[in-house]
Phi, psi and omega in degrees: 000168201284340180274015179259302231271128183311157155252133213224114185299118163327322191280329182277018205230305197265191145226135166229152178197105188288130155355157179262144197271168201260125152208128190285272183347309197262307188295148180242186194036198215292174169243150192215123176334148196197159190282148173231194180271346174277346175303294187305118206229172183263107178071013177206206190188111203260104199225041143263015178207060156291115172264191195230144182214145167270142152266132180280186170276339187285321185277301187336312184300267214319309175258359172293121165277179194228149158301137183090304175338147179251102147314096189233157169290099154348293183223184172083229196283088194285140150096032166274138206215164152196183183256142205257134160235039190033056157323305182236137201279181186044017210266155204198102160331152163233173177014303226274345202223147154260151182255116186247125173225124202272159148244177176012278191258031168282046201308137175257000172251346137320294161321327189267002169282337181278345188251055186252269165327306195301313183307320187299302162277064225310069178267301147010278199332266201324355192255338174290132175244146187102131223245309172310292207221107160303106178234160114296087182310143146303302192319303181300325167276338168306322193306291154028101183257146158246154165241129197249163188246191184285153151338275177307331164295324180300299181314302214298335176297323168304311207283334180289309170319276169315335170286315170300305159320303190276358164272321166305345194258312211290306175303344176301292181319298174325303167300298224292328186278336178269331181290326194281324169318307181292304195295327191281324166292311198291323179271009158292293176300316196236022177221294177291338179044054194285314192302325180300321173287329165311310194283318196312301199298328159299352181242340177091353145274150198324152194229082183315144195328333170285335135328327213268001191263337173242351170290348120013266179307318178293303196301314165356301184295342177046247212257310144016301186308085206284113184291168170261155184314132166297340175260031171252355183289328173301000156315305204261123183304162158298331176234153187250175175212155211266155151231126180323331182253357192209017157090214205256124166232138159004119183300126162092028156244165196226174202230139204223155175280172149322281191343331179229036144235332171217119176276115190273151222206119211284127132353154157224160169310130211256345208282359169234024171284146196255157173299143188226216184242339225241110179317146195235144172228134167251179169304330145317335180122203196300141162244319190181179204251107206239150164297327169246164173254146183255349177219171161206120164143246172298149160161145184235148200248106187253096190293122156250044154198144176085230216258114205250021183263304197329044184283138171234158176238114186248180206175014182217205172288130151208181177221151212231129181260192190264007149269048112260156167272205124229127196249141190219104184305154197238010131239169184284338158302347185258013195268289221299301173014271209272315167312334157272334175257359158313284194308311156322069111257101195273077200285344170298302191301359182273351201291153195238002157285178199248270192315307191231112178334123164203151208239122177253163144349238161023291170311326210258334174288348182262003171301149167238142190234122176287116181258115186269188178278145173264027146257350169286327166283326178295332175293309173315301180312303145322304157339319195263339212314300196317304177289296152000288147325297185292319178309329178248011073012285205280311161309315166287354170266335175301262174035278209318304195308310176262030156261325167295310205284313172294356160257354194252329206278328165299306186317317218266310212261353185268321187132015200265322213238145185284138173321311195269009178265312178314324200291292180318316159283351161304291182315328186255000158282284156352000000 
């Protein structure tokens, strides 16, 4: 049981060492990509939006990762962590992170299951300092107390944890080919303005200038080109028309603020909610699991603090905190749309925080959005039914995989539940 297992000061287990801090004026040598705290995600790491710092030769040891290290967050989410497996070679932390390296009897993917568990009971909180803006101190993580099993308990605790994980990453994945999938028809249609410059060159009108480079490329293609079903290509007008807010668009389609397509909508506090079946979402992804739901249906999930790209598109029961929005399309044709064209967007250059990224109202309502007809969207949408439907098939089993895995993980890590009854639910989950 976890209370036979010793307890053990953190500082005496690991080497930890925060990041370097970002100063253009001061830094020196070559530059090389580097981790920041939105980078860091709970069990990954979101490494499509890398900035760059220079590092000298001397600093590479100090700030440099390794395959395994345990990454964890400084501020923001403090002790939101996950394991560097070199995604990207030579990658190197700032500030904002601590680099955690176990020694000898030490699993770093057991820790990182521990400071998991620990945020959730909130054994985290006292070591944390600052009421605006949150840190987890280096000092505060040597303090950091555990109760550590044997080595081989450890892994094997990991190994368990981590198989449920990595089947939630393979289904992750799985969307993300179907989210790419998705995205390449909506910049067909409703960016590239492919069907429309097809009719145009078929019709024999004229292809305004900002166009004619890719109506170019559509001719290019000759027999290549792949047509659309005819009657949805007949859908789509024959001519473009200029608009004051977006330049030259598709005839006869109009252009809108958010504000009268989609109702945006605050989050609320989740903490005195009991555990449930019902995805609870921060600006981060999945936080946990609730008993109640605060929406149910259609709705894009818009972070207004932290990762502010970070858009999810739901379509069930969820609840939401309060550093998000939730947007409720205000006809049914319009949530996958506006949830691809939203992701056009670089809502981080919107951001209106100074210490932690944020987003309001205001910004996201004043957008303006190219609206097509709405038999033309009802076609898109059939278009995606399939993918959709798989996507949400790979998704309600993450739910489950990770309502297991988040019931296994206090059980596991206090010593109440025995390996091999953990092994057994794993396996028939699977």
């Amino acid at each position: 049981m976890g209370s036979e297992w010793p307890k053990v000061r953190l500082g005496d287990c690991v080497d930890s060492c925060l990041g370097k801090m970002l100063d253009k004026e001061k830094n020196r040598g070559e530059l090389f990509p580097y981790l920041g705290n939105k980078n860091v995600r709970w069990g990954s790491f979101a490494t499509n939006e890398l900035a760059q710092m220079r590092f000298e030769e001397h600093e590479h040891e100090r700030y440099g990762l390794r395959y395994g290290d345990l990454v964890v967050c400084e501020g923001g989410e403090p002790g939101r962590c996950a394991i560097w497996k070199d995604e990207i070679p030579g990658m190197k932390i700032q500030k904002a992170l601590h680099r955690i390296r176990a020694k000898k009897n030490v699993d770093n993917r057991f820790l990182h299951y521990w400071f998991l568990t620990s945020s959730r009971n909130g054994t985290l909180e006292p070591h944390i300092t600052g009421t605006t803006i949150k840190h987890l101190t280096g000092k505060n993580i040597a303090q950091l107390e555990i109760f550590l099993p044997p080595l081989e308990t450890q892994k094997a605790i990991a190994h368990i944890l981590g198989s449920l994980d990595d089947k939630i990453e393979l289904n992750r994945q799985m969307n993300a080919t179907l989210e790419a999938i998705a995205q390449a028809l909506f910049k067909s249609w409703f960016v590239d303005f492919d069907p429309v410059i097809d009719n145009a060159l078929a019709a024999g009108n004229p292809i305004p200038e900002p166009l004619q480079a890719r109506a170019e490329a559509r001719k290019a293609l000759g027999d290549k080109r792949k047509p659309l079903p005819e009657a949805i290509q007949q859908q789509f007008p024959s001519a473009f028309e200029y608009s004051d807010e977006l330049g030259w668009i598709p005839e006869g389609w109009r252009v809108n603020k958010l504000n009268s397509l989609l109702d945006i909508r605050y989050g609320k506090d989740h903490k005195n909610l009991d555990d449930g079946k019902i995805p609870v979402y921060g600006s981060g992804g999945i936080m946990r699991f609730a008993e109640k739901h605060l929406y149910e249906g259609e709705a894009i999930l818009i972070p207004r603090k932290g990762s502010l790209n970070n858009l999810v598109y739901l379509n069930t029961k969820f609840w939401c905190v309060d550093t998000i929005f939730y947007g409720v399309p205000q006809a049914v044709e319009l949530g996958h749309y506006l949830y691809l064209t939203l992701k056009q967007y670089d809502l981080v250059a919107m951001n209106v925080g100074s210490a932690v990224p944020s987003m309001t109202t205001k910004v996201l309502n004043d957008l303006d959005f190219l609206v097509p007809t709405s038999l033309t969207l009802s076609s898109f949408n059939e278009s995606l039914e399939e993918f959709r439907k798989a996507q949400n098939s790979f998704s309600l089993n993450n739910d489950s995989l990770t309502r297991l895995r988040d019931t296994l993980l206090p059980k596991l890590l206090s010593g109440q539940l025995r390996i091999p009854e953990a092994e057994k639910r794993v396996a028939e989950a699977i």
